[in-house]
MARFIDREN-553712 format. One record per residue (C-alpha): residue in one letter; z, y, x. Coordinates in Angstrom, 2 decimals. Layout:
BEGIN
residuo|pz|py|px
a|Z|Y|X
...
END
This chain:
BEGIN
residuo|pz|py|px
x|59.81|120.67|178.55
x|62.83|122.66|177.62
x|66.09|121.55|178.27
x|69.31|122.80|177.14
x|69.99|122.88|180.84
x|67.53|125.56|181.32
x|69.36|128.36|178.52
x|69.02|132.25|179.85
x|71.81|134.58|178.09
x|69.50|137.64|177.59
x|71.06|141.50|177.34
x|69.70|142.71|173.91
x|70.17|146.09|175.51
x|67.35|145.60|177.95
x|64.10|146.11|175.78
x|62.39|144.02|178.58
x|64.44|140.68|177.77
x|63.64|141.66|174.21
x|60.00|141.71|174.19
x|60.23|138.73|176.60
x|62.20|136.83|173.50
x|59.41|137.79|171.34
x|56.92|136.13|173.83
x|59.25|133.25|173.28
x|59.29|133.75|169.68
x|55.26|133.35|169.46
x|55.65|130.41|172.14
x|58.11|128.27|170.00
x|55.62|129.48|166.84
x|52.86|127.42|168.10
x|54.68|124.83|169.78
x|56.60|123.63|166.71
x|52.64|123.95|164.09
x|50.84|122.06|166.92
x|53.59|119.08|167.32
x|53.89|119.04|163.39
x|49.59|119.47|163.27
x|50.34|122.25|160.40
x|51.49|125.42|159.65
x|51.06|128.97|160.20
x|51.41|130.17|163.58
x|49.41|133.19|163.50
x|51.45|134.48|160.90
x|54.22|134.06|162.89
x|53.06|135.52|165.67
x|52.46|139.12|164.37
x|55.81|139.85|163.26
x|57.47|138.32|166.33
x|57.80|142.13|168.14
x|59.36|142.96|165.00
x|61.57|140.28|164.68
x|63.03|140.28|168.27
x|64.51|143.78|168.17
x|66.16|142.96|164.63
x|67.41|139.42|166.00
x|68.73|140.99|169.13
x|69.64|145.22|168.43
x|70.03|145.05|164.66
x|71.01|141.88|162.96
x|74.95|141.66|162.00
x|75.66|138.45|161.85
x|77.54|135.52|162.89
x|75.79|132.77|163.46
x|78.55|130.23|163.83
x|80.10|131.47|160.35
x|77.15|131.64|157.40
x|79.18|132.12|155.17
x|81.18|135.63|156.38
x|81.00|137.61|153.51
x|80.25|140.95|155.88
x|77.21|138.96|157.31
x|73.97|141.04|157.32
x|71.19|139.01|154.99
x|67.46|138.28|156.44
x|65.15|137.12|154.08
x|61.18|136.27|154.89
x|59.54|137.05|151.87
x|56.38|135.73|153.86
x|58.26|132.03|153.47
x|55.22|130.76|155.27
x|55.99|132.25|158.72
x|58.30|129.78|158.95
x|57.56|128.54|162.49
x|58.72|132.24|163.39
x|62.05|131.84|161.69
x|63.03|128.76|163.02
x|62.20|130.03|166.51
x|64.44|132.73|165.75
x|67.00|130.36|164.98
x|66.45|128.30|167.72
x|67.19|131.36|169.65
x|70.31|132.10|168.41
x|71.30|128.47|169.18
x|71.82|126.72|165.77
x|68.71|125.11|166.08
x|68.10|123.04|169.21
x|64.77|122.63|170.62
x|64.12|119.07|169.68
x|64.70|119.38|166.62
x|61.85|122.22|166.28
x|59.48|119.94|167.92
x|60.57|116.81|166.19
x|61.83|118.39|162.36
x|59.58|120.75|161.46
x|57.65|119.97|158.78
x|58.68|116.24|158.60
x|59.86|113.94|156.14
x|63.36|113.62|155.48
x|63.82|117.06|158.02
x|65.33|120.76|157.27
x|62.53|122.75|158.78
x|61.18|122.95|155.88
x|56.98|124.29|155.33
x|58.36|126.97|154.06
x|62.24|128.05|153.75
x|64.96|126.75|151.65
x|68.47|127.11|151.58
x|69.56|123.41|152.93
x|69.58|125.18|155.97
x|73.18|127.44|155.83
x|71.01|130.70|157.17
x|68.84|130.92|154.54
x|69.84|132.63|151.70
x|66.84|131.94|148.92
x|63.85|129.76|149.06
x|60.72|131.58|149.75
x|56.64|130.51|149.88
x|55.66|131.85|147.20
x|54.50|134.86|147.63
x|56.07|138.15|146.00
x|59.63|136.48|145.33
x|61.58|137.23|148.76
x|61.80|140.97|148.42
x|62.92|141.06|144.38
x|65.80|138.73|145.31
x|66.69|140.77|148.34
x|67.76|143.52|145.96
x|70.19|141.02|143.73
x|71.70|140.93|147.21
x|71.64|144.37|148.17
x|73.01|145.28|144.90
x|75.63|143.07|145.09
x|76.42|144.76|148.01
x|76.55|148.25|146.95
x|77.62|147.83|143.84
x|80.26|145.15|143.41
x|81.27|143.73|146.95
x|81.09|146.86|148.12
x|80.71|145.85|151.78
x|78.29|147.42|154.51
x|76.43|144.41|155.22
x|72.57|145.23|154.75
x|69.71|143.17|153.32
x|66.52|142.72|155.75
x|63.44|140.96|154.58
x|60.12|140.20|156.46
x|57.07|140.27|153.92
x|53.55|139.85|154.78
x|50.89|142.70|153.74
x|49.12|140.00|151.29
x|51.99|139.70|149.15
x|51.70|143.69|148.87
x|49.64|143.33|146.02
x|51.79|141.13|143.61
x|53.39|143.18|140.77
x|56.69|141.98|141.85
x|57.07|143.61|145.13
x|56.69|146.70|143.44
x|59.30|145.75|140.48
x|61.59|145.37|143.26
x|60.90|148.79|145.17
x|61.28|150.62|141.65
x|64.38|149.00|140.36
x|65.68|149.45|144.58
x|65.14|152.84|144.15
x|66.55|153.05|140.58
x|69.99|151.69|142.04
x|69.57|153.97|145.34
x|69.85|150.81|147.85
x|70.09|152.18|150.63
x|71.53|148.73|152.20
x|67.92|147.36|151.98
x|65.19|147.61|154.36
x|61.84|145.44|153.96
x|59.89|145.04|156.74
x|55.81|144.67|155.59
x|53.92|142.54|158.47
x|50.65|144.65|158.21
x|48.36|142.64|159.93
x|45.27|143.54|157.95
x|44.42|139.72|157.42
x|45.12|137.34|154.62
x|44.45|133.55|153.97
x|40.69|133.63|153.34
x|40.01|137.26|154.77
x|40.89|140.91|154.78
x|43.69|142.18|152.48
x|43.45|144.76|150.14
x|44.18|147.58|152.56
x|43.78|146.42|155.18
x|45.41|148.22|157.90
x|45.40|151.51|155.96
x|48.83|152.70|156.06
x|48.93|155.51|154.89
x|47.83|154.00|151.39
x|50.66|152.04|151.80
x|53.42|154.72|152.71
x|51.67|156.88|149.14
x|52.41|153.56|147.20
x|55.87|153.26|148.58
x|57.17|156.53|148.57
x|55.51|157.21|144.72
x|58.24|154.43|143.81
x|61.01|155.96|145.42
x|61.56|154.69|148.68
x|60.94|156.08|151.94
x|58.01|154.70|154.05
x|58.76|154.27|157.48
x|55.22|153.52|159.80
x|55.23|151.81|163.43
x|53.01|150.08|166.29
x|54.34|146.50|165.53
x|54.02|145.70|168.95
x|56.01|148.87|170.54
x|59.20|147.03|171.21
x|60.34|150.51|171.92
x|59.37|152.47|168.42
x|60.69|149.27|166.59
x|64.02|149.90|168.20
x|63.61|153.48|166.72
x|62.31|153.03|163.53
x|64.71|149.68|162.74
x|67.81|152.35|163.64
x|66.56|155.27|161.81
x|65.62|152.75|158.00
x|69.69|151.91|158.94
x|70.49|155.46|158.34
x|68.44|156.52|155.31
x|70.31|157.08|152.24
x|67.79|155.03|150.18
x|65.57|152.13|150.39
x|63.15|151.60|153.28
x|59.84|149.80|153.78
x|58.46|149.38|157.47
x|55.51|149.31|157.89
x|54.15|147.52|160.84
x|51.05|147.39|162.19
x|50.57|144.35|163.48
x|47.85|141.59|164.76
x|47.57|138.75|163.44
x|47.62|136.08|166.23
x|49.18|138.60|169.17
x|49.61|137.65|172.47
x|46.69|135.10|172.09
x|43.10|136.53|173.02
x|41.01|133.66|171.69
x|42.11|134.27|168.26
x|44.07|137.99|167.75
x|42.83|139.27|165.05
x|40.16|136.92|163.85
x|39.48|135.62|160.83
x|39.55|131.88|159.91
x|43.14|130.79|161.46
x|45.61|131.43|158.68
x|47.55|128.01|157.90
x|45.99|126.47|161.15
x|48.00|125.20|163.38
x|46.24|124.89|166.93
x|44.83|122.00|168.17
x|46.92|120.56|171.33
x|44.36|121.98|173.90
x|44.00|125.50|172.50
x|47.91|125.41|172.01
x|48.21|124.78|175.95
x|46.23|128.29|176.82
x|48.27|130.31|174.48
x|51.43|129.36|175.69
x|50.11|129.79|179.16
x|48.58|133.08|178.23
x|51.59|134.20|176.33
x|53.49|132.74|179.76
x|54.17|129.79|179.15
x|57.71|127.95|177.46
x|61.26|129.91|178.06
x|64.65|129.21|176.67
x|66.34|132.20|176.39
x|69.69|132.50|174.15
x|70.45|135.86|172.18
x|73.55|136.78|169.83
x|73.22|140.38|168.64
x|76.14|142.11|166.83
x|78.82|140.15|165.18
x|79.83|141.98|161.24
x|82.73|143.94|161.36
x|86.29|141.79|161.62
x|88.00|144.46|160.50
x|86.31|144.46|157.14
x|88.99|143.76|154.70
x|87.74|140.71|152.55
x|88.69|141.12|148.70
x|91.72|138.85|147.27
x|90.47|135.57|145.44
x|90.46|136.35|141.89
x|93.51|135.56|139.60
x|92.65|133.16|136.94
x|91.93|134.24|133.85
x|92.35|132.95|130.08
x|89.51|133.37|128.30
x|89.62|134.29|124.60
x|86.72|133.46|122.83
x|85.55|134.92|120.09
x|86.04|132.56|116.39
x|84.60|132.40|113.47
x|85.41|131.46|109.75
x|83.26|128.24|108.36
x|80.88|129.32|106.25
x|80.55|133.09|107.31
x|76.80|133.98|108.26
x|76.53|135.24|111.66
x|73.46|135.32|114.40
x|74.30|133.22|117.28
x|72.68|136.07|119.39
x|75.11|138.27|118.31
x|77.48|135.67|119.05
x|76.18|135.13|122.55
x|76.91|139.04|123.14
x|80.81|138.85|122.03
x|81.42|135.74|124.01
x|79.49|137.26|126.85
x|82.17|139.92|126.57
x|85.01|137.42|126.28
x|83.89|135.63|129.72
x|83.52|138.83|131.58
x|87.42|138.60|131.80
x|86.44|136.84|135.13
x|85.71|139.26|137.52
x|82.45|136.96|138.60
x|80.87|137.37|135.55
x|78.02|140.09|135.21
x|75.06|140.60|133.34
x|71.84|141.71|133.18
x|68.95|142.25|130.65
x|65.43|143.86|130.56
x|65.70|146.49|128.10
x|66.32|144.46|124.85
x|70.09|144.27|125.09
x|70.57|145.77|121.55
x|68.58|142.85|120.35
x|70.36|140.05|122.64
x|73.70|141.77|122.28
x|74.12|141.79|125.74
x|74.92|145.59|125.05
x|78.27|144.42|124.05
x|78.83|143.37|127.50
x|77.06|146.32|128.45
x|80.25|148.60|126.69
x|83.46|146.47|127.71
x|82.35|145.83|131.42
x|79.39|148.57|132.34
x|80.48|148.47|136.02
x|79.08|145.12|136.22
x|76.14|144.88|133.91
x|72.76|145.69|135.43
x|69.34|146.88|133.13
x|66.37|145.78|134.59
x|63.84|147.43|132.24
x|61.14|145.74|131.11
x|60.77|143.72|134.54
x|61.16|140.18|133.70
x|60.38|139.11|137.25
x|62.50|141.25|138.78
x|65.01|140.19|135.74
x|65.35|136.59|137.04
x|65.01|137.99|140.95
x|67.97|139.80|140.86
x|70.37|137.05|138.62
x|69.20|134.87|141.88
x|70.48|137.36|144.39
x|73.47|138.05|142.80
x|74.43|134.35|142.68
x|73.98|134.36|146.56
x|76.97|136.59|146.72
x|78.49|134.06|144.90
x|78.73|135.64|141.05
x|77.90|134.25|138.14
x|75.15|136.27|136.46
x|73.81|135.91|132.74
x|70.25|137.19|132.04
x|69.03|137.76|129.50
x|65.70|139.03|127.30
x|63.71|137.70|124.37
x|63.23|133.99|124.64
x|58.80|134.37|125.32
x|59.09|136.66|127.87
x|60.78|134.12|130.47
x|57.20|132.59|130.65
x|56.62|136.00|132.47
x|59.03|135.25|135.33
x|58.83|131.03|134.80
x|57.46|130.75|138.60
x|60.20|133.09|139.33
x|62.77|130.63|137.64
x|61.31|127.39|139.17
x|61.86|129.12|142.29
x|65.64|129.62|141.62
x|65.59|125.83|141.42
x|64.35|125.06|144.34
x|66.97|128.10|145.75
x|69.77|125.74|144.43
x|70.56|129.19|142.65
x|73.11|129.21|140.14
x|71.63|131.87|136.95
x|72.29|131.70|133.77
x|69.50|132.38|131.24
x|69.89|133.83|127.51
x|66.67|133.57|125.27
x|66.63|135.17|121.26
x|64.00|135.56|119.06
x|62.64|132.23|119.31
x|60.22|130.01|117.19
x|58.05|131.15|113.90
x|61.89|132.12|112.38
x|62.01|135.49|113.41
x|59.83|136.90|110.60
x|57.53|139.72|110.60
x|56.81|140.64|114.39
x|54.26|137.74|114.59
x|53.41|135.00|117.37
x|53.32|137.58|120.35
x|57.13|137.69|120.27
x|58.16|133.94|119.38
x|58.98|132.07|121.87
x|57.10|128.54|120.97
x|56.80|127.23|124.17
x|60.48|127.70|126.51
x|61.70|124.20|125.71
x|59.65|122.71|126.98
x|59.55|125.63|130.07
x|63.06|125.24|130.80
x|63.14|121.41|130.50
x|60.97|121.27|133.10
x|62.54|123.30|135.80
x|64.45|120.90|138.30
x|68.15|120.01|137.76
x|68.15|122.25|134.82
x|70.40|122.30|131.48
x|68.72|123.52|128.34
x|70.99|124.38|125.20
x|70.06|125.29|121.85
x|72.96|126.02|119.33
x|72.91|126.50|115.90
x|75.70|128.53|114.68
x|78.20|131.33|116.14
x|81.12|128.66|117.28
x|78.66|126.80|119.17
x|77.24|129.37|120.88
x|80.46|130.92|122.21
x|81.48|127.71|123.27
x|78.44|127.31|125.23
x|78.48|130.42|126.94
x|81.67|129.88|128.31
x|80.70|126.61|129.68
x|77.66|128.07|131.37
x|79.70|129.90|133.65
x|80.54|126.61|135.71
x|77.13|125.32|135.24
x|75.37|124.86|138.40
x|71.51|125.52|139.08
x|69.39|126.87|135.95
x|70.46|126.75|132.82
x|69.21|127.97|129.39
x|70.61|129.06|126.54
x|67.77|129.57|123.01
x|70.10|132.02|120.63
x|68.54|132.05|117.27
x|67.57|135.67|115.71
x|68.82|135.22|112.04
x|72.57|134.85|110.70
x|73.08|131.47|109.79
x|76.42|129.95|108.08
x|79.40|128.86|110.55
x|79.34|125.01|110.54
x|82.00|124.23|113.36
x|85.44|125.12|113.30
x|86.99|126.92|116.42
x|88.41|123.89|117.48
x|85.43|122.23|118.16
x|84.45|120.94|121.52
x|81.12|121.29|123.13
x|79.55|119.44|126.53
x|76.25|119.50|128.05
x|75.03|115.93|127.23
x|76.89|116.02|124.21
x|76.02|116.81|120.49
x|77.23|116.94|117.06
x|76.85|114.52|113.62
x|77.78|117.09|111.14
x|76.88|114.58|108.74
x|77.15|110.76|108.64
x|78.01|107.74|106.98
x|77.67|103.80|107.25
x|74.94|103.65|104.61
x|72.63|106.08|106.64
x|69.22|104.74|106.39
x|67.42|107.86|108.18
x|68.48|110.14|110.97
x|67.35|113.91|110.99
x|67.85|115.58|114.28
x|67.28|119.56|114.53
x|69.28|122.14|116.70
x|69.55|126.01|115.79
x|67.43|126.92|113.01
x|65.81|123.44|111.86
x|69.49|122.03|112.14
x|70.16|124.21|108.81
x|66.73|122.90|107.18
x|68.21|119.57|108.40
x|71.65|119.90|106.48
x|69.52|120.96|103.15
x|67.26|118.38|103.12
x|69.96|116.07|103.68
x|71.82|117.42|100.64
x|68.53|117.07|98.62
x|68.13|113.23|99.73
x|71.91|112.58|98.95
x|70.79|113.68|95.24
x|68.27|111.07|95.51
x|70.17|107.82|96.89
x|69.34|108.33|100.06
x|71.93|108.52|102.89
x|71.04|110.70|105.99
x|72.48|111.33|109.23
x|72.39|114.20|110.83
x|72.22|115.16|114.28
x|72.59|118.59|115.92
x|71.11|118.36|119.24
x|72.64|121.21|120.56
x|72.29|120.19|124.22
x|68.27|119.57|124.77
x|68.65|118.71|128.73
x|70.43|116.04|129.10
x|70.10|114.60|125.63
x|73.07|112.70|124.48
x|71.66|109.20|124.68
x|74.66|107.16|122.87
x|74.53|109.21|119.98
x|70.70|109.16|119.81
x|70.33|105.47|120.24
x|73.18|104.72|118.18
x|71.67|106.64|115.37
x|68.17|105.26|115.99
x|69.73|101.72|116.11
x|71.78|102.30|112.87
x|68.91|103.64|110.54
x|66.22|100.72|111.75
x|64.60|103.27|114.46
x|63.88|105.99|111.33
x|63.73|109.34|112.76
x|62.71|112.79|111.87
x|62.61|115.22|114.55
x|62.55|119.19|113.27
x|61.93|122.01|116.06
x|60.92|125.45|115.83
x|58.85|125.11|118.81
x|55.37|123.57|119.92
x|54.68|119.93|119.61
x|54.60|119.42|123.55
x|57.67|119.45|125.50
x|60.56|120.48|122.96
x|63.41|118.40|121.30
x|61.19|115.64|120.09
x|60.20|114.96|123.94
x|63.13|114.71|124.90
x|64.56|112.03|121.82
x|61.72|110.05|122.53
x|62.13|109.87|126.38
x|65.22|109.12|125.99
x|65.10|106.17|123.66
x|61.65|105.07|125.51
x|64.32|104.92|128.41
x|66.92|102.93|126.66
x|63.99|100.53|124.87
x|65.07|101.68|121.45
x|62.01|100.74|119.11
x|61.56|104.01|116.60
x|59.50|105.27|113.60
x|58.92|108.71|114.08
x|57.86|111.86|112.17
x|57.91|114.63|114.06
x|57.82|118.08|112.52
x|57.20|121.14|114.71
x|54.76|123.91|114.63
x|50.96|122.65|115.12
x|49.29|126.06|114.08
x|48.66|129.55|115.16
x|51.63|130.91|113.11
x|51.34|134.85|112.07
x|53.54|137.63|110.54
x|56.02|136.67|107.66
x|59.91|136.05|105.99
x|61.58|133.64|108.14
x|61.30|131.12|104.78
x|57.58|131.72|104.47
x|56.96|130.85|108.13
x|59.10|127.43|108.40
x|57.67|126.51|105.26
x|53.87|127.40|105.90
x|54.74|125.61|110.07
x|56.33|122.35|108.11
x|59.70|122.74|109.61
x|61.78|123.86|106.27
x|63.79|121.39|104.37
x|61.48|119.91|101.63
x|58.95|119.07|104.63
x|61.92|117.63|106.04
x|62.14|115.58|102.79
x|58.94|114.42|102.41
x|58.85|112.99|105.95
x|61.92|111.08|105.50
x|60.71|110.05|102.41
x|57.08|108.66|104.69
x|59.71|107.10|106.25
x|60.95|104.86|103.84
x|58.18|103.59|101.86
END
């Protein structure tokens, strides 16, 4: 057993005590999957060589202060070689041997399956596969291009992950902003979870693929402690981005199973776990610090505070809240925190006007939605407050990347336009019918949906304290100003823009269908008929007192409008909500049930049920 007792101090100069850490490295590997009776220790085991000489020669970082702001970044895109990460941390001495043996991959514990930032060293959570390396260069950039600091940006990925889309979004848009502060490190150990990989260990096809996006391809014996040590200095010098590429074994240092098939995600049973560590020679506890960052980095001053000036608005004036969302942007960027970022559509989201008061801090990521999300997430590691933003449908193309964020306890703020049948003519490709209910479901998320310029602004600035994920659903078309600029705005709160004790019906909309909302109103006024109206700006968390009260005051009448799929929208979340608080209701529930196609925003509301006389007759249902 190891003991504390029993620590060795190794020289990280001495390539001997080096490639006897890695030994340890692959030791601890299997120790910690066999006592947990899961995880992946061959995995772990091929990029332990690797991982040694960066740990000990190349790594700048203090372990005793995570947070240093001139603290080198290591991120394992291969989140599942976990067991090889905690080793390494274990190592270092922040991790004590028990706990390997008794945390990993236990309820209620830190070690983790796979990596996530409740552990101070770990920058973004990783596992699935393709995600590690396109947040890496949020980080790197940050570094380059706003902190300005030398620090660099190491990640570990695994040859499998090679051929998801995003790793390659990440090496173009790397290469785009010349990050030369990033080096990936591909484990090429031929093998992946259910057999070969794509390439194998062809890496030459590799090095083509890499250096055809920019980047310079850097190839090495994995297991050479010695060209490691070379090839980790020389990607330290390049004056662009570098990918390693390692040939490795999956396995190493075990001859029952190097290289053979069948063992990925197996953790070894207890008696095959007793040869390897004998073979591999048996349990050490060596200690290792490699080099601190540099002290005499001077850190940058603490911002100044800053009044923000938001943009206003006369009642009654039609303006897009998308274009509002782009002048507000503007008006928070007055904090130095603040950047943006958008995948080629900024004309269209107005986050060009950001783009033209604050370029130095506003990032295109082409049409790369992945990488879109990726980077907002790696720029919020360095602790700024990014806004990203594209048309509303393609988030779904980066959703796993967004869930992901969650789980990274990132903080990203997300702008979607052109959502719902109301944006006309381009047809259902480009409406977003389905991010509601997307974004609602994300973990610890806030979903906002406002319906006129004043609102909007209002919300943007408040997203810049928001923590974790939130949303923000601008609406294409101008739209009349309904809120003064005096109005206040909260998440969890919402607006009765019209109301009186003789309501016998509540409407709720928010952005577009609040409008239809206010007209049918109007029309039932004509009639006799008093309706409240409820703009439920903020979809997640719902404003429960002013939903129940309303449900309680109009004998549990409701009509719920959204420009969005039945499943998952605003209507989900008013009935969950009064479900919750046992609030009996008569619903109608108008939202878009067909295919729509091209057409005028008026023809497509009308022809999905969602425009005002629909709005009518429903209430109308209601009351018979």
């Amino acid at each position: 057993m190891v003991t504390p007792e029993s620590e060795i101090m190794i020289d990280p100069t001495d390539l001997d005590q080096i490639r006897e850490l890695a030994q340890q490295l692959r030791v601890d590997s299997v120790r910690s999957s066999t006592s947990a009776g899961s995880g992946h220790p061959t995995s772990s085991m091929s990029a332990a060589d690797v991982m040694a000489v960066l740990l000990g020669r190349h790594l700048r970082y203090d372990w005793d202060k995570p947070d240093d702001p001139a603290n080198d970044h290591l991120i394992f895109s291969k989140g599942h070689a976990s067991p090889l990460l905690y080793a390494m941390f274990k190592a270092v001495g922040v991790v004590s041997d028990h706990e390997l043996m008794t945390g990993y991959r236990r309820f209620g514990q830190r070690l983790q399956g796979h990596p996530t930032p409740i552990l101070p060293w770990v920058d973004v959570a990783t596992g699935s596969l393709g995600q590690g390396l396109p947040d890496a260069v949020g980080v790197a950039l940050a570094g380059r291009l706003l902190d300005r600091l030398p620090y660099r940006v190491w990640v570990l990925c695994g040859d499998s992950e090679m051929a998801e889309g995003s790793i390659w979004e990440a090496l173009d848009k790397a290469a785009h902003y010349q990050l030369s502060n990033l080096t990936a490190v591909v484990d090429v150990n031929r093998l992946g979870q259910r057999g070969a990989t794509e390439l194998g260990w062809d890496l030459d096809a590799y090095a083509r693929r890499v250096e055809a996006f920019g980047c310079r391809a850097l190839m090495v014996d994995g297991h050479d402690i010695a060209a490691i040590d070379k090839v980790l200095t020389e990607a330290a010098e390049a004056d662009r981005p570098v990918v390693v590429l390692a040939r490795t074994r999956k396995g190493e240092g075990f001859s029952e199973i190097v290289d053979a098939d069948g063992w990925h995600g197996k953790a070894l049973p207890p008696d095959m776990a007793e040869r390897a560590i004998a073979e591999l020679g048996g349990e050490r506890n060596l200690r290792v610090r490699g080099a601190a960052p540099p002290a005499s980095i001077e850190r940058p001053p603490a911002p100044a505070p800053v009044t923000v000036e938001l943009p206003t608005y006369p009642l009654g004036a039609k303006v897009a809240p998308r274009k509002a969302y782009g002048e507000a942007l503007v008006a928070v960027g007055a904090r130095a925190a603040v950047v943006a970022l958008d995948a080629e559509v900024s004309n269209s989201t107005h986050s060009e006007d950001f783009a033209k008061v604050h370029p130095e801090r506003f990032f295109e990521m082409f049409i790369a939605e992945q990488q879109l999300v990726a980077t907002a997430v790696g720029l919020s590691v360095r602790g700024y407050i990014p806004f990203a933003s594209t048309f509303a449908a393609f988030f779904s193309r980066a959703y796993d990347f967004i869930r992901m964020a969650a789980i990274s306890q990132a903080n990203i703020r997300l702008a979607g336009s052109h959502a719902g049948v109301e944006i006309g003519a381009d047809g259902p490709s480009q409406m977003a019918l389905e991010d509601l209910a997307m974004m609602r479901a994300v973990h610890g998320s806030t979903v906002l949906y406002p319906s006129d310029a004043t609102s909007t602004a209002k919300l943007v600035e408040i997203m810049a304290d928001l923590d974790g994920v939130s949303y923000l659903r601008t609406t294409r078309g101008a739209y009349p100003v309904i809120y003064g600029p005096d109005e206040s705005f909260t998440v969890g709160g919402s607006k009765v823009p019209r109301r009186s004790d003789a309501d016998v019906v509540t409407l709720i909309g928010a952005g577009v269908t609040l409008h239809q909302c206010l007209a049918a109103a109007q029309t039932l006024a004509a009639e006799g008929i008093a309706a409240r109206v409820i703009d439920l700006y903020s979809v997640k968390p719902v404003d429960e007192a002013t939903v129940v009260a309303a449900a309680r005051a109009t004998d549990g009448r409701l009509v719920v409008v959204e420009d969005h799929y039945p499943e998952g929208g605003i209507a989900s979340a008013v009935v969950g909500t009064l479900a919750a608080a046992d609030v009996p209701v008569r619903l109608r529930h108008l939202a878009v049930r067909d295919l729509p196609g091209s057409g005028t925003p008026t023809e497509l509301l009308d022809a999905a049920g969602i425009s005002a006389s629909h709005i009518v007759a429903a209430a109308r249902a209601l009351l018979r």
